[in-house]
C-alpha positions in Angstrom: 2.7 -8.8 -24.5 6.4 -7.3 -25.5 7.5 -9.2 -28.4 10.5 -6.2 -28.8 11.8 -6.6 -25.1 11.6 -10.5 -25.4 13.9 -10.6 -28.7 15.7 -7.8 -27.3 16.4 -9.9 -24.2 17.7 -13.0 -26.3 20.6 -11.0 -27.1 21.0 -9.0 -23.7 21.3 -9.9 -20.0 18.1 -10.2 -18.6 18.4 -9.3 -15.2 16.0 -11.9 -13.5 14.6 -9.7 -10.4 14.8 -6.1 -10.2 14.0 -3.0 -8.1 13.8 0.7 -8.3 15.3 2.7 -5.6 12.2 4.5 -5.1 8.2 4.1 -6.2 8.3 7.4 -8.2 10.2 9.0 -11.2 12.3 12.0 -9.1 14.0 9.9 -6.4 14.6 7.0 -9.1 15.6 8.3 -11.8 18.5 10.5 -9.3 19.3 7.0 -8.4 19.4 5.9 -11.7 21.5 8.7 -12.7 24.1 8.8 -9.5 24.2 5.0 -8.4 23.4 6.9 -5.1 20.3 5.7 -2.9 17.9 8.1 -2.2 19.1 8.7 1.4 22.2 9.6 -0.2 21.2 12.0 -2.7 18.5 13.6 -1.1 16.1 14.5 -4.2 13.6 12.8 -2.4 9.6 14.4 -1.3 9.5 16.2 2.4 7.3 17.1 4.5 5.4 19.7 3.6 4.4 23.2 5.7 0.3 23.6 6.6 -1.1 24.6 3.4 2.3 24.3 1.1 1.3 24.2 -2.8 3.8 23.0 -6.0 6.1 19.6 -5.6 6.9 19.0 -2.0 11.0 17.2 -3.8 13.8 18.3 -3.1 16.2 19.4 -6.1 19.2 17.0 -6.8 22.3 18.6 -5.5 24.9 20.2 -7.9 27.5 18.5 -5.6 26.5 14.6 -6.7 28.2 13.7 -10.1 25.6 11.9 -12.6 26.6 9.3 -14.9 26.1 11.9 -17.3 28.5 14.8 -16.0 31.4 11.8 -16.0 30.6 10.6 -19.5 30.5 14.1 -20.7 34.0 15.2 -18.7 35.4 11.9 -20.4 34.3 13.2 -24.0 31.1 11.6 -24.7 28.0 14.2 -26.1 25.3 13.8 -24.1 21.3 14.1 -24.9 18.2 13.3 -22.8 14.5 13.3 -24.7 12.2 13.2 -21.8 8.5 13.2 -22.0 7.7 13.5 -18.2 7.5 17.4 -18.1 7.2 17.5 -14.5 9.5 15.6 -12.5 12.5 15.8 -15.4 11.8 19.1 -16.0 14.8 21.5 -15.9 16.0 23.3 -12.3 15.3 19.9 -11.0 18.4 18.7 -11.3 18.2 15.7 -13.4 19.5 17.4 -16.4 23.2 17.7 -14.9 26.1 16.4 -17.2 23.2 16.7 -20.3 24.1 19.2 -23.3 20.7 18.7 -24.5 18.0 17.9 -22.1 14.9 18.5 -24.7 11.4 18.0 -22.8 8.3 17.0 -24.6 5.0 15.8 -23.4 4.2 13.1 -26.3 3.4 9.7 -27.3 6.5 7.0 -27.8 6.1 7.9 -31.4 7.5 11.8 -30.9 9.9 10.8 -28.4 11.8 8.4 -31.4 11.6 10.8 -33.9 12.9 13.7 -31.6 15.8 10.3 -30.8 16.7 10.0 -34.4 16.9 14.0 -34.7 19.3 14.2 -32.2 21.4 10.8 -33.4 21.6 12.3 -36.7 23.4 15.9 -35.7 25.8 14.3 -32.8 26.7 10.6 -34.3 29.9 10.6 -36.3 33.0 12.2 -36.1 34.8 10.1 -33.4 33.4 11.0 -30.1 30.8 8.6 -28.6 27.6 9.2 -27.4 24.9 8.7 -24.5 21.5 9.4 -25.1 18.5 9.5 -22.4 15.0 8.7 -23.6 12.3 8.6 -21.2 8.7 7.0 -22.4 5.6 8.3 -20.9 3.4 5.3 -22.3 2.6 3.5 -19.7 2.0 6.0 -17.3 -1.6 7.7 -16.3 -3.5 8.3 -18.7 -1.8 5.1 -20.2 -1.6 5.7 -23.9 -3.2 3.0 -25.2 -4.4 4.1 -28.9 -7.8 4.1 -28.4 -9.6 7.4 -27.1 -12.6 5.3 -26.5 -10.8 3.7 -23.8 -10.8 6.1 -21.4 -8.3 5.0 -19.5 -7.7 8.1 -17.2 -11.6 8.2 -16.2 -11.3 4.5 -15.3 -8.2 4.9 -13.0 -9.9 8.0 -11.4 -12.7 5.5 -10.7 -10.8 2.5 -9.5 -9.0 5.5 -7.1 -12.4 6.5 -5.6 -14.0 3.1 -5.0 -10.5 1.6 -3.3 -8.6 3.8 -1.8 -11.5 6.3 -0.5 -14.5 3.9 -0.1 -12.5 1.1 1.1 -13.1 -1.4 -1.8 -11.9 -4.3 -3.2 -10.6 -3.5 -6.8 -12.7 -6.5 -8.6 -13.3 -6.1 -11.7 -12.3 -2.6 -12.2 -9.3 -3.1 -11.0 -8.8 -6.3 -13.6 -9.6 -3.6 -16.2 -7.1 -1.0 -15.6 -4.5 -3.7 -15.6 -5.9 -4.4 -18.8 -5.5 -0.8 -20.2 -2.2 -0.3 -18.4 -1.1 -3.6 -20.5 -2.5 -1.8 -23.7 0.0 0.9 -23.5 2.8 -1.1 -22.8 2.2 -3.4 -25.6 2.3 -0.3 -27.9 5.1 1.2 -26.3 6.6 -2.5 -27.0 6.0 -1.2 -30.5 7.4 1.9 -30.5 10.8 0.4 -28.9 11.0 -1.8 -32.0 11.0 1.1 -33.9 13.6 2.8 -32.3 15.5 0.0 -32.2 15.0 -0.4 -35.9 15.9 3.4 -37.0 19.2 2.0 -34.8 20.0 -0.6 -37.6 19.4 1.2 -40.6 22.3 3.9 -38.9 24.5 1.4 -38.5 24.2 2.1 -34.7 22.2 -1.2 -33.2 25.0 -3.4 -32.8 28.1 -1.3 -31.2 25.8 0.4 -28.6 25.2 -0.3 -25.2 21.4 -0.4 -24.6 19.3 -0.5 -21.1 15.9 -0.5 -20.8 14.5 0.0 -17.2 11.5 2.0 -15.7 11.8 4.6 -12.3 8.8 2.2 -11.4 5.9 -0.2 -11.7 1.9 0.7 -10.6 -0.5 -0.7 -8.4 -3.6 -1.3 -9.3 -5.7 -2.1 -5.7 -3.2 -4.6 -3.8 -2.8 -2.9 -0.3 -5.5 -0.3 -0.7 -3.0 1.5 -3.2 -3.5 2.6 -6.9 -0.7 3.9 -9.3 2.4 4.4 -7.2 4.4 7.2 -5.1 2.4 6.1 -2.0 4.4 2.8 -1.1 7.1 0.4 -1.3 5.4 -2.8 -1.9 6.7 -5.5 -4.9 4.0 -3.9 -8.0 5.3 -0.5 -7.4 9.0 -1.3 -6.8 9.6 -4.4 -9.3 11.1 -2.9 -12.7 12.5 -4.6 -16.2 16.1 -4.3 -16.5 17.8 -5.8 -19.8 21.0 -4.5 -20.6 22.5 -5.4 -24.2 26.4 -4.7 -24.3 28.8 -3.6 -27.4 29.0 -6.5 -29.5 26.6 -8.8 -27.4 24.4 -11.4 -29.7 23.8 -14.3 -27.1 21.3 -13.7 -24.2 21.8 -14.2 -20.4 19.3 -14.2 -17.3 21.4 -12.9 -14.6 20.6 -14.2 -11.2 20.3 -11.8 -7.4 18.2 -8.2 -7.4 20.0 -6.1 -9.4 18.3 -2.2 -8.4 18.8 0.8 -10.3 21.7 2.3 -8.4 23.4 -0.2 -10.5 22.8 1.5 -13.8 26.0 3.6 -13.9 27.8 1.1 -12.1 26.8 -1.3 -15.5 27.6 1.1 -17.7 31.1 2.2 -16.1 31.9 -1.9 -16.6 31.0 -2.1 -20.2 33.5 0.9 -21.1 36.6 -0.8 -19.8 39.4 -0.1 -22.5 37.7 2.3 -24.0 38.4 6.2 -23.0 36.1 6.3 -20.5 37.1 3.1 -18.5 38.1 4.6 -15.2 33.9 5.6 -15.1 33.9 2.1 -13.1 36.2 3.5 -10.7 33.7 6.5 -10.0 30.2 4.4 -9.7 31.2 0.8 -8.3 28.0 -0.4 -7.1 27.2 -3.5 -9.0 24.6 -6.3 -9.2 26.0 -9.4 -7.2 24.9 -13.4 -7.8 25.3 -13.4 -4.1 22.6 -12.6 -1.8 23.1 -8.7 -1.2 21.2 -6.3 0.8 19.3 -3.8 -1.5 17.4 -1.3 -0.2 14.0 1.3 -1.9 13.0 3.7 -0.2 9.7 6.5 -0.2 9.6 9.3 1.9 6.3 10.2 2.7 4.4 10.9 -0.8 3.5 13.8 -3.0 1.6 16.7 -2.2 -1.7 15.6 -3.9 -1.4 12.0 -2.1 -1.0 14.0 1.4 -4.0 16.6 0.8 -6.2 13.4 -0.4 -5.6 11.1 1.6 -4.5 12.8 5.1 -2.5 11.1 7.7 -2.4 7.9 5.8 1.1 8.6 3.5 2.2 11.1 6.4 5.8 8.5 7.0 8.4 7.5 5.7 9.0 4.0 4.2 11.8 1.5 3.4 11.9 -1.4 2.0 15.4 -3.8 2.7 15.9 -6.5 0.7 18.4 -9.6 1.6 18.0 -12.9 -0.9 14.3 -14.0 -1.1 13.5 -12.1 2.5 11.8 -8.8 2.3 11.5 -5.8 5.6 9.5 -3.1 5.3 9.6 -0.8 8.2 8.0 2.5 8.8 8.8 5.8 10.6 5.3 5.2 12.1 6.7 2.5 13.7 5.3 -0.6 11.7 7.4 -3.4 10.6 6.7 -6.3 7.8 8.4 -8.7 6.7 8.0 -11.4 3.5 9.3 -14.2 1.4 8.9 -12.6 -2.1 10.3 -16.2 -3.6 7.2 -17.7 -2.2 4.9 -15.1 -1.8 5.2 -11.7 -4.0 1.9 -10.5 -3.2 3.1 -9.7 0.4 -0.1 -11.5 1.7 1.7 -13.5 5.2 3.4 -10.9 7.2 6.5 -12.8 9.1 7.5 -10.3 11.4 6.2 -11.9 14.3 6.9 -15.3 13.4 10.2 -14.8 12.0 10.8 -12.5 14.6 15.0 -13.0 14.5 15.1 -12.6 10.7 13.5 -9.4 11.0 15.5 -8.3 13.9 18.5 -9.0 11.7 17.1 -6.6 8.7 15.9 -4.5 10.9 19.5 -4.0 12.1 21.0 -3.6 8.9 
């Protein structure tokens, strides 16, 4: 279903398993951006006062350096084409370190040609470049292509019947997968273009490229639909392929690799270049070794909370170590799973692996 990202990857690392910090764009793409967890950088949701309207996040602090700021300080021009008007729009403070942080509510097709516009002024001349371009695609409403598919009606639906009624997602559910798949095959698409318009600049083969997500979606498992509200494997479990300067041959890198890793990935592929101590200022790196990773999701959105009541009223985390998964709640509950053996997180082991979860728990 992504022709692109699968020829992409034969020439990339392909990082085997990997995880977003957090199950919603503001907390993941800070981590994204700083290499920081959200507990660290604090643009994260809060509890909200009695009857508290707008976005219950917290702005990322001016005091935490982005990937950006450094590449910026160290000469690079630096660009971000966002289509999520929301949560990347300005005063947020995901645009720090970005000359131009252009925001655009469109379909993958405006977001390359608003790309190219920007590659054309800025390439040349000597300095380098980093450019930030955020796809809205596969998000609600999914854009799929086809107005008769009415994918936003259909998700409102499978909302109602699971996570108010109660109900399984059957067939429904089967169906918004569907549509959600829809959208990312065309966004597939649209990355081939992009990547294309790269080539004929001459710019394909020098650059470093990552493609990631600040997220999957859930589409009934656990009583959840779409994301924000959790930490469980379909809302945390993200691509992450990484193509260096140069790079032709591809590679499937082995551990979880999360997305505070993304700076930490680019500060390694810039060493002897001008910009090579960037590795010194974000050192997190994906290891082969069994590491402890950690996501994170403190409490949920306002619209979850005024839906759904007590139900998203906690804080989450989820702690990873090798194939062994803890998820433990401010509300007291604790989970724990083999994600090797069972990703769907159907067989809780807390109580049966009692000292394994003590052990995570500790950490």
């Amino acid at each position: 279903s992504t022709p692109v990202l699968d020829a992409l990857s034969e020439g990339a690392d392909r990082y085997e398993t990997a995880v977003s910090a957090a199950p919603w764009t503001m907390p993941s793409h800070a981590s994204m951006f700083t290499g920081l967890y959200p507990f660290e950088h604090g643009a994260h949701s809060f509890l909200p006062e009695e009857g508290a309207k707008g976005d219950n996040v917290f702005a990322l602090s001016g005091r935490i350096e982005t990937v950006a700021e450094a590449l910026a300080a160290r000469g690079y021009r630096t660009g971000g084409i966002v289509s999520n008007a929301i949560y990347l729009r300005p005063m947020l403070g995901l645009e720090q370190g970005f000359v131009d942080w252009d925001v655009e509510r469109g379909a993958a097709s405006r977001v390359n040609e608003r790309a190219f516009a920007w590659l054309d002024k800025n390439t040349g001349g000597g300095r380098p470049t980093f450019l930030f371009l955020n796809y809205m695609d596969a998000h609600r409403p999914y854009f799929t292509g086809d107005r008769g598919d009415k994918p936003a009606q259909k998700l409102d639906q499978l909302i109602l019947n699971v996570m108010r009624r109660g109900q399984e997602p059957g067939e429904l559910g089967e169906t918004v997968r569907g549509l959600h798949q829809k959208a990312v095959t065309k966004l597939d698409a649209s990355l081939g273009l992009l990547f294309e318009g790269l080539k004929e600049r001459g710019l394909y083969d020098g650059a470093m490229i990552i493609v990631t997500s600040d997220h999957g979606e859930a589409f009934g498992a656990h009583g959840i639909v779409e994301h924000s509200k959790d930490v469980y494997e379909d809302t945390l479990r993200v691509p992450l392929i990484v193509k260096l300067p140069g790079q032709t041959e591809g590679r499937v890198v082995q551990g979880r690799a999360s997305s505070v890793h993304v700076p930490g990935l680019i500060g390694a592929a810039l060493a002897g270049t001008g910009a090579e101590s960037l590795g010194s200022v974000f050192r997190r790196l994906p290891s082969r070794l069994p590491q402890v990773v950690l996501s994170e999701n403190y409490y949920s959105r306002l619209k979850d909370l005024k839906q759904f009541g007590e139900r998203f009223r906690r804080r989450r985390w989820a702690l990873y170590e090798g194939d062994l998964k803890l998820i433990a709640g401010s509300d007291g509950s604790l989970e724990l799973y083999d994600v090797a053996i069972d990703p769907e997180e159907l067989n809780n082991l807390a109580e049966s692996s009692a000292a394994d979860a003590g052990r995570l728990m500790e950490k």
